[in-house]
ChimeraX commands (.cxc) that place a marker at each C-alpha (Angstrom):
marker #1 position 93.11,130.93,63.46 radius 0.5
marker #1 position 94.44,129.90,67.00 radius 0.5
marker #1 position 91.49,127.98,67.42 radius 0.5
marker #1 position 91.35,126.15,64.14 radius 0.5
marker #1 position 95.03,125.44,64.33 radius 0.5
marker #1 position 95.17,123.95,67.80 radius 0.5
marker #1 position 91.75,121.91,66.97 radius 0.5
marker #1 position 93.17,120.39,63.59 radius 0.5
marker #1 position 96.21,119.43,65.61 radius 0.5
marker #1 position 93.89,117.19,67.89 radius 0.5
marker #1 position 93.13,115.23,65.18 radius 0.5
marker #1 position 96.88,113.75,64.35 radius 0.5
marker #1 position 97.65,111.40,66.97 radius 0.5
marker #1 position 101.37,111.79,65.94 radius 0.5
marker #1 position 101.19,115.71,68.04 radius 0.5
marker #1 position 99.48,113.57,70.89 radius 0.5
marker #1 position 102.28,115.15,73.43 radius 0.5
marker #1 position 100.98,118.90,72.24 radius 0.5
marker #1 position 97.07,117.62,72.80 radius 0.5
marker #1 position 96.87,119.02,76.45 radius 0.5
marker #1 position 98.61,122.29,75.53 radius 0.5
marker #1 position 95.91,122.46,72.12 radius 0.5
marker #1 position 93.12,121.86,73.93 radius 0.5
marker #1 position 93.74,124.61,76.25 radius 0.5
marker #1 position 94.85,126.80,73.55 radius 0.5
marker #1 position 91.72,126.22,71.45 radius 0.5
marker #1 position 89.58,127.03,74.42 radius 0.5
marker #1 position 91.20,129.86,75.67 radius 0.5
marker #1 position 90.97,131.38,72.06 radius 0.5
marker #1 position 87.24,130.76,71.68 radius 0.5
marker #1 position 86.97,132.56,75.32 radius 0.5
marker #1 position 89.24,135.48,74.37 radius 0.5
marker #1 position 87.35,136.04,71.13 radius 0.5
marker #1 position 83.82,136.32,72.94 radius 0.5
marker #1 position 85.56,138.88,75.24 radius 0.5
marker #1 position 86.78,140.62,72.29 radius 0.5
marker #1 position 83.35,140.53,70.53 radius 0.5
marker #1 position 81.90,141.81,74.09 radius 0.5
marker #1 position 85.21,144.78,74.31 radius 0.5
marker #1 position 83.78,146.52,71.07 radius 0.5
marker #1 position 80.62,147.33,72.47 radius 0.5
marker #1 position 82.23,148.49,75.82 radius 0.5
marker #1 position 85.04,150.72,74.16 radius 0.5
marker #1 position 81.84,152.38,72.49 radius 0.5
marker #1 position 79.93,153.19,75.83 radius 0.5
marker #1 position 83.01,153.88,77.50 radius 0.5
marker #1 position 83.77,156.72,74.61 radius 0.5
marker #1 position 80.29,157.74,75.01 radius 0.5
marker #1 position 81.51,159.46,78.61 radius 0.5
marker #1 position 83.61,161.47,76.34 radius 0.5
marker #1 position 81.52,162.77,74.34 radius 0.5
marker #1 position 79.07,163.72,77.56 radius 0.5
marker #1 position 81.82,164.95,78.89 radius 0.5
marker #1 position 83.13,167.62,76.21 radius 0.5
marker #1 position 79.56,168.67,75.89 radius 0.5
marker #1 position 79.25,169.84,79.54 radius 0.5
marker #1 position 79.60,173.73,80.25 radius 0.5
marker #1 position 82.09,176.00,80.03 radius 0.5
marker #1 position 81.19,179.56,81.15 radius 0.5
marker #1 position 83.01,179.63,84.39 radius 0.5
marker #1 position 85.91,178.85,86.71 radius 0.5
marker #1 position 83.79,176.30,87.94 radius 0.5
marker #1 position 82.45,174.79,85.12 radius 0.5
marker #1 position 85.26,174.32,83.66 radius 0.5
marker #1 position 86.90,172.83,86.11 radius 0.5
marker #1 position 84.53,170.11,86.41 radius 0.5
marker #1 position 84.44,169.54,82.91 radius 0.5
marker #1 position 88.13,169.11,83.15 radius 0.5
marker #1 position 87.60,166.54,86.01 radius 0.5
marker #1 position 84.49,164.89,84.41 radius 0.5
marker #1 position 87.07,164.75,81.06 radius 0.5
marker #1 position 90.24,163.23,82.88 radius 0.5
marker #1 position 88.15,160.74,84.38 radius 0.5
marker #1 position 85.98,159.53,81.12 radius 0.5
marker #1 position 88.73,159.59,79.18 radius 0.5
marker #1 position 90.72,157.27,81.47 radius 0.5
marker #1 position 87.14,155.21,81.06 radius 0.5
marker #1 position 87.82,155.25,77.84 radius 0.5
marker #1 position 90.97,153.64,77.72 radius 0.5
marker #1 position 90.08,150.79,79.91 radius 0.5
marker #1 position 88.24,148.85,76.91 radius 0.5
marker #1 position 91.01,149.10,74.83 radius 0.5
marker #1 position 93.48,147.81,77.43 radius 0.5
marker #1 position 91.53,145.10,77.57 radius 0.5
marker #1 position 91.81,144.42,74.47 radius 0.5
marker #1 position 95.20,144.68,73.92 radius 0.5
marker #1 position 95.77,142.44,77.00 radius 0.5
marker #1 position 93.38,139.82,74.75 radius 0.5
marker #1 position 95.74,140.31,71.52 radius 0.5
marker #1 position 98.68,139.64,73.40 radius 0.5
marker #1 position 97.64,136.45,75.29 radius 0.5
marker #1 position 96.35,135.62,71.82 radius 0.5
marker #1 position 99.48,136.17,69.74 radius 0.5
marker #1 position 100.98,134.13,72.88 radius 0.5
marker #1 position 98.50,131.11,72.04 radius 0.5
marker #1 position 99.71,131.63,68.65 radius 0.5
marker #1 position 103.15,131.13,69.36 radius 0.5
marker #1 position 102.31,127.73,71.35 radius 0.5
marker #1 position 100.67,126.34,68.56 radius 0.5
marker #1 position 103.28,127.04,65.99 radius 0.5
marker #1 position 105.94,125.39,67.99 radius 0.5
marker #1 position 103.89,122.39,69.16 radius 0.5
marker #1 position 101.07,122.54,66.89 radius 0.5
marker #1 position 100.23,121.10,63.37 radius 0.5
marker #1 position 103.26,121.96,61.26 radius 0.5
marker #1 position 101.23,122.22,58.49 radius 0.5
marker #1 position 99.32,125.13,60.27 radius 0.5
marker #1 position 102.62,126.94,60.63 radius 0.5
marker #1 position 101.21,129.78,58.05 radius 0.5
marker #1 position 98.32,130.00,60.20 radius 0.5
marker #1 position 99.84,130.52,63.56 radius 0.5
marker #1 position 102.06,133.06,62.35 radius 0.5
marker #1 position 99.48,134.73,60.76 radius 0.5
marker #1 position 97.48,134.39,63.69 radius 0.5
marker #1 position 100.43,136.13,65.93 radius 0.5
marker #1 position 100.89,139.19,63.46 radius 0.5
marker #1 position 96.94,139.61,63.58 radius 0.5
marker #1 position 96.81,139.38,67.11 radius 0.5
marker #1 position 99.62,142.22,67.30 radius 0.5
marker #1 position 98.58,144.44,65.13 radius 0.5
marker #1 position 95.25,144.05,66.87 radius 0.5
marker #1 position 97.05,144.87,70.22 radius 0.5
marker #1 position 99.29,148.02,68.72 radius 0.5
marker #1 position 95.80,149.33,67.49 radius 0.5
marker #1 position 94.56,148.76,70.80 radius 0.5
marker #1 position 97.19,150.26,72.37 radius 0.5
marker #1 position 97.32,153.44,70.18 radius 0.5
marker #1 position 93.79,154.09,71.85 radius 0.5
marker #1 position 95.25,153.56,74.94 radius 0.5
marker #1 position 98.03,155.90,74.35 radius 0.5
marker #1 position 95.62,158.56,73.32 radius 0.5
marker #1 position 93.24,158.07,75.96 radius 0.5
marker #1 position 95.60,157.95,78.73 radius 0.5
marker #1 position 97.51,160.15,78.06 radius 0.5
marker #1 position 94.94,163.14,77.23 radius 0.5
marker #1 position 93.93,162.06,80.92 radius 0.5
marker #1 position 95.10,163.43,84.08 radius 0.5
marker #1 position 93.29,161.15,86.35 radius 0.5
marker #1 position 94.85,159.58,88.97 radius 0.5
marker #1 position 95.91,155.56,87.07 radius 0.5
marker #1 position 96.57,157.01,83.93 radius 0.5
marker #1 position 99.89,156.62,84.00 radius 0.5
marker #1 position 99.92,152.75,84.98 radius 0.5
marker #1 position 97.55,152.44,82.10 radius 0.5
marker #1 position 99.83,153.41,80.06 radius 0.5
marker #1 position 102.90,151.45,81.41 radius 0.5
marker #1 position 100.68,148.19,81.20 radius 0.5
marker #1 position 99.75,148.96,77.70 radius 0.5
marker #1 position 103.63,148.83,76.79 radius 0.5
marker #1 position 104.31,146.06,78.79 radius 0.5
marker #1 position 101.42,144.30,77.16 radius 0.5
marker #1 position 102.57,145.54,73.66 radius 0.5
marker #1 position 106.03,143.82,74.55 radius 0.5
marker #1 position 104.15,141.15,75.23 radius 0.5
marker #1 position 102.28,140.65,72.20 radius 0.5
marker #1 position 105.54,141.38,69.80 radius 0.5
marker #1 position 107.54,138.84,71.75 radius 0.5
marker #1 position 104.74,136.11,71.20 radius 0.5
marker #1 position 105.07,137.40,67.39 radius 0.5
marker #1 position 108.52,136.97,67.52 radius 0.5
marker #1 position 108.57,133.15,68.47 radius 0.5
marker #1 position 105.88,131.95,66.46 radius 0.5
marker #1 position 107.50,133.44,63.28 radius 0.5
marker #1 position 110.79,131.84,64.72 radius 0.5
marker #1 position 108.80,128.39,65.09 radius 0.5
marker #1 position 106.93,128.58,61.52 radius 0.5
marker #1 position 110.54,129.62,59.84 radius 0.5
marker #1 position 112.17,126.63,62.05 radius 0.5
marker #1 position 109.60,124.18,62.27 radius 0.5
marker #1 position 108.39,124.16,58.24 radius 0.5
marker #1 position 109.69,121.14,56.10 radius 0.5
marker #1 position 112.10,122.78,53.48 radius 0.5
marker #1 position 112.79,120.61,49.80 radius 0.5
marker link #1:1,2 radius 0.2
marker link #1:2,3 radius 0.2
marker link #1:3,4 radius 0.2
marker link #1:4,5 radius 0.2
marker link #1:5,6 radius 0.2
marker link #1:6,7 radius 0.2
marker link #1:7,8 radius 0.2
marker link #1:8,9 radius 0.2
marker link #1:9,10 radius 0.2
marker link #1:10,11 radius 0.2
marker link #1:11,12 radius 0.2
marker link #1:12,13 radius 0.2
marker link #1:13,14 radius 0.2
marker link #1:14,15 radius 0.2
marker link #1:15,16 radius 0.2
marker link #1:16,17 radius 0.2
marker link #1:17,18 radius 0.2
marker link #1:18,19 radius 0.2
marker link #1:19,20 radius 0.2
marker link #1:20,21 radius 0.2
marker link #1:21,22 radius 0.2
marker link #1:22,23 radius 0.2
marker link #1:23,24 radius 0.2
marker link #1:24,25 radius 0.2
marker link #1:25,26 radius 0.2
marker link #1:26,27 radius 0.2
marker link #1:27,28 radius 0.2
marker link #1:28,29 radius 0.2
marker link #1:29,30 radius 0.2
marker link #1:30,31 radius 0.2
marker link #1:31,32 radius 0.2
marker link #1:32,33 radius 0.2
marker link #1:33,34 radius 0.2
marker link #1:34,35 radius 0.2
marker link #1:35,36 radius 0.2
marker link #1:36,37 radius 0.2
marker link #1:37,38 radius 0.2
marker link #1:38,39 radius 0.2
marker link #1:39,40 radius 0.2
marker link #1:40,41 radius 0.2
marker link #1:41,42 radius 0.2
marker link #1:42,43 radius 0.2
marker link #1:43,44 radius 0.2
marker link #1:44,45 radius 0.2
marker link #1:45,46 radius 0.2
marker link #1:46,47 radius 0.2
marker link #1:47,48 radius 0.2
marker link #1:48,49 radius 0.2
marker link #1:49,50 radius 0.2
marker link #1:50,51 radius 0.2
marker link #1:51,52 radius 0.2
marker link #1:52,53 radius 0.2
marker link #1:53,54 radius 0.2
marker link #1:54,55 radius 0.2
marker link #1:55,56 radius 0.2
marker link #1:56,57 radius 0.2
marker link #1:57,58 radius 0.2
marker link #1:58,59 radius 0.2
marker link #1:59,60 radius 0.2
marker link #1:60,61 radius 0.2
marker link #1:61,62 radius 0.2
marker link #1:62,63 radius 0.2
marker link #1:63,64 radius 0.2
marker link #1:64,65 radius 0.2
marker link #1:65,66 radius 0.2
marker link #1:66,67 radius 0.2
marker link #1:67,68 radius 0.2
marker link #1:68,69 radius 0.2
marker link #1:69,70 radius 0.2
marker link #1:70,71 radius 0.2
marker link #1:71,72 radius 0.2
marker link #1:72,73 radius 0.2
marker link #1:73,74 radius 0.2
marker link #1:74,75 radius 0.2
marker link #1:75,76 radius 0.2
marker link #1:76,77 radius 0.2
marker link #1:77,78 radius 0.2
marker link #1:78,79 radius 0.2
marker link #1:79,80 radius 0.2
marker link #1:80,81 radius 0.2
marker link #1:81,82 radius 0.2
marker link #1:82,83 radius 0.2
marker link #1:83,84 radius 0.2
marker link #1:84,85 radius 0.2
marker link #1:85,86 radius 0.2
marker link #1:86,87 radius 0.2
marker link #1:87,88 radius 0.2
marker link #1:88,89 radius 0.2
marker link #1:89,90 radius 0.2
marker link #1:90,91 radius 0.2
marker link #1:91,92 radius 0.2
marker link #1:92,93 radius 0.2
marker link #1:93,94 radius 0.2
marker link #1:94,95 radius 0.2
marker link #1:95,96 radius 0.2
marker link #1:96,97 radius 0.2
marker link #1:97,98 radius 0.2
marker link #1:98,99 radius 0.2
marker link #1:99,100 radius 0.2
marker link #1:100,101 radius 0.2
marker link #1:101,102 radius 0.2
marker link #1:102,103 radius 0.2
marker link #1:103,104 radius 0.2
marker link #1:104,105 radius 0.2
marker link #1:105,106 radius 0.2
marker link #1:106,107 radius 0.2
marker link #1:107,108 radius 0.2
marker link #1:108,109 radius 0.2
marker link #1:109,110 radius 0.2
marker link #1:110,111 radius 0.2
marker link #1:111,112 radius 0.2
marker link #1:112,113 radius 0.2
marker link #1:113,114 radius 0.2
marker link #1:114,115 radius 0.2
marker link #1:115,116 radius 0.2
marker link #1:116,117 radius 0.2
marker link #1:117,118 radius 0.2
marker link #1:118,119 radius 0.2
marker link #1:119,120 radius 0.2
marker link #1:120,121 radius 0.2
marker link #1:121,122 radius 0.2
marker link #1:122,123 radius 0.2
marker link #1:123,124 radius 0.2
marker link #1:124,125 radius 0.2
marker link #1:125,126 radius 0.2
marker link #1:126,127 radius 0.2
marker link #1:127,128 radius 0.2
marker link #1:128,129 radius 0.2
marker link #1:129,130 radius 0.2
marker link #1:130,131 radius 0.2
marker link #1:131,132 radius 0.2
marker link #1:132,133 radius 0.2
marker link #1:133,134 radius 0.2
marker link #1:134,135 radius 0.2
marker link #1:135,136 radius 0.2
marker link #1:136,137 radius 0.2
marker link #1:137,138 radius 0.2
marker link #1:138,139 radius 0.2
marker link #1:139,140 radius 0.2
marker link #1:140,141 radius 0.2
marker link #1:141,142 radius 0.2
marker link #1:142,143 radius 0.2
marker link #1:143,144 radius 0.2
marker link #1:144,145 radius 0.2
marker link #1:145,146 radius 0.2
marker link #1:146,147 radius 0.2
marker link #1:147,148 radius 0.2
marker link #1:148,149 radius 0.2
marker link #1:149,150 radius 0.2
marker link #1:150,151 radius 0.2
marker link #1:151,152 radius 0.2
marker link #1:152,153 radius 0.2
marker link #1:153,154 radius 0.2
marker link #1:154,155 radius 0.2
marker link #1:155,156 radius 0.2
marker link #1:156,157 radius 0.2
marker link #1:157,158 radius 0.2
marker link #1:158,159 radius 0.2
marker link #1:159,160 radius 0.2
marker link #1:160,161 radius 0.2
marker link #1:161,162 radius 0.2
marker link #1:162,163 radius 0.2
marker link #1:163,164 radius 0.2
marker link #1:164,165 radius 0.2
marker link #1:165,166 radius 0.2
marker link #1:166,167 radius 0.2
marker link #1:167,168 radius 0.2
marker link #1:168,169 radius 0.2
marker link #1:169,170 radius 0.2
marker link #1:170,171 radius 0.2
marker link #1:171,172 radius 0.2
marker link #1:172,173 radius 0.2
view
C-alpha cells in the first residue's frame, strides 16, 4: 500500500514537491517487502535451533546444562528474525506516515491503512520477540528486548501521524 500510494502520487504533477520524498518511499517499500518475504523463511530456520535444542539430552548435570546453554542461545536465534521484522514494520508504518502527509490525498485511506498494517505487523513481531528473549538467558537478550520496544514505539508513533495526516489532510463537504 506504501508503494502504490507513493507511485500514484508520481503521477499528479500538482504533489511535484513530494516526488523526491515518493520515489524514495516507493523504493524503500518494495526493498523492505523483499526483506520481509526473505524474514519468514529465516524466523523458520532460526526456530528450527529450538526445536534441536529441546530435543537434546537430559540425563545429567551435564547434559542439562548444555541443553540449557544450547536453549538460551537458539532461542535468542530465534528472536533475531522477528526483530528484524519488526524493525521492517516500523520503518514501514514510518513510510506510511510520509506518504499520507505529502502523498496523494486521495490515498489518505491507504496510508493509514498501510500504518495500522505495518504496526500490527510489528506488535506481532515483537510478541515473538518478547517470548523469545525473554525465555533466553543469553548474553544480548536483554537489548533485544529493549530494541524491540523502542522499535514498537517507533512503529505506533508513525501510526499515530499518518492517522493524524489522513484525519487532517482529507477534503471534508
Amino acid at each position: 500500500m506504501v508503494e502504490m500510494g507513493a507511485a500514484l502520487t508520481l503521477r499528479h504533477e500538482r504533489y511535484r514537491a513530494a516526488w523526491a520524498d515518493m520515489e524514495r518511499a516507493r523504493d524503500r517499500a518494495s526493498e523492505l517487502r523483499g526483506t520481509l518475504v526473505r524474514l519468514v523463511d529465516e524466523d523458520a530456520r532460526a526456530y528450527a535451533g529450538v526445536i534441536v535444542a529441546l530435543r537434546l539430552p537430559q540425563g545429567d548435570d551435564a547434559e542439562r546444562s548444555a541443553r540449557r546453554t544450547a536453549l538460551d542461545d537458539a532461542l535468542l536465534e530465534a528472536a533475531r528474525p522477528p526483530l528484524r521484522m519488526l524493525a521492517a514494520a516500523a520503518e514501514i508504518a514510518e513510510l506510511a506516515a510520509g506518504v499520507a502527509e505529502r502523498g496523494n490525498v486521495n490515498l489518505l485511506g491507504d496510508a493509514a491503512t498501510a500504518a495500522l498494517v505495518a504496526e500490527s505487523a510489528g506488535r506481532a513481531a515483537a510478541i515473538l520477540v518478547e517470548i523469545d528473549a525473554g525465555q533466553s538467558r543469553a548474553d544480548g537478550a536483554g537489548e533485544v528486548q529493549a530494541e524491540a520496544r523502542t522499535l514498537g514505539v517507533r512503529a505506533g508513533e508513525a501510526r499515530t501521524r499518518a492517522l493524524a495526516a489522513a484525519d487532517g489532510r482529507r477534503p471534508r463537504r
